[in-house]
N, C-alpha and C positions, 0 to 999 in steps of 0.2 A: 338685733335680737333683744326681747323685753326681758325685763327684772325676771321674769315667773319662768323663761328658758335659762337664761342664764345658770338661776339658781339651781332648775333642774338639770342642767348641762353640769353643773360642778358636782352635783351628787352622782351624775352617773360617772363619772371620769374618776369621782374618788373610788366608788364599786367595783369599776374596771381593772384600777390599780390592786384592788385587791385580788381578783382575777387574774391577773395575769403573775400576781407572784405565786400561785398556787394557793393561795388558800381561802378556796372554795366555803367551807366552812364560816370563816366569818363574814363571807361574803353573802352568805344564807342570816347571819345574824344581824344585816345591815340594812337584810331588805325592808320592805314595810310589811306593815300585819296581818293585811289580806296576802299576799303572799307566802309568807310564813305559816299563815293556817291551812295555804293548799295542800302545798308540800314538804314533807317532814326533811330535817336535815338532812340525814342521811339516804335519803331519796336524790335531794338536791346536789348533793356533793357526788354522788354518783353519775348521776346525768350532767354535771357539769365538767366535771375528769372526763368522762367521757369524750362528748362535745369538744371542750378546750384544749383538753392536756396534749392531742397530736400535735396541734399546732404550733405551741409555745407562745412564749410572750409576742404581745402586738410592737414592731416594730414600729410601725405610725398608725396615726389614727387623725381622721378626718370627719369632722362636723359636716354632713351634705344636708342634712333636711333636720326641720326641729318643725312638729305642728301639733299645739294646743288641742287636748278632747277633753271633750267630758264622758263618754263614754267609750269605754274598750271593752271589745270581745270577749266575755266568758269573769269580767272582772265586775265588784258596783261601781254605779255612776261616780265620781271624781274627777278632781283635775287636773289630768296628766299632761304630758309633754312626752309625744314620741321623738322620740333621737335616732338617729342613720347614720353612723358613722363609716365610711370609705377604712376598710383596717387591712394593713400587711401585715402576716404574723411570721414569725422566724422561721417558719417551713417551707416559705415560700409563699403560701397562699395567703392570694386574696381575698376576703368574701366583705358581706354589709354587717355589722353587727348594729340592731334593734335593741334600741335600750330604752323603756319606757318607767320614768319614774314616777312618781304621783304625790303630791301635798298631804301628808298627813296632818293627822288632828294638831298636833303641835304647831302647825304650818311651816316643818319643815320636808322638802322632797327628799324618799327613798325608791329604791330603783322597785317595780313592781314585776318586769315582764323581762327576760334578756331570750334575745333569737338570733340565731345565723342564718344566712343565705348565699 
């Protein structure tokens, strides 16, 4: 894995860790700024209780796939790094958690997109 996954690989793991203590909120504060202007907090914090909170915290969590874009669906062009990680959560389930972060101006990566499947 290069510097520019890595890098993005530690931003979304630090985001995660927010995520999974519950607080969604800051985890809305940490993302980057196209993000932040789609969806208002408390949108976000909604739809992510939702989504997460059945689950509980991720028991494990597995790096399977990390690949460099420059463009993602419904976002502007930038340079992201989609992340896949293999996650057990304390309820039992399995699923993939999608974690796409992207280099902001500063040239540091915030996480831009998070999905389940």
């Amino acid at each position: 894995m290069g510097d520019e996954s890595l890098s993005a690989s530690a931003a979304a793991l630090a985001w995660l860790g927010l995520v999974d203590s519950g607080r969604y909120h800051d985890s809305w504060q940490q993302m980057s700024a196209f993000a932040r202007g789609a969806i208002s907090a408390d949108d976000f914090v909604q739809k992510l209780a939702d989504a997460r909170g059945p689950l509980g915290r991720a028991r494990s969590r597995k790096l399977s796939r990390s690949t460099p874009m420059t463009q993602v669906q419904g976002a502007p062009d930038g340079e992201y790094v989609v992340l896949e990680f293999d996650s057990e959560f304390a309820n039992g389930m399995a699923l993939t958690e999608r974690v796409t972060p992207v280099r902001e101006a500063d040239g540091s990566f915030r996480v831009a997109g998070y999905y389940l499947t």
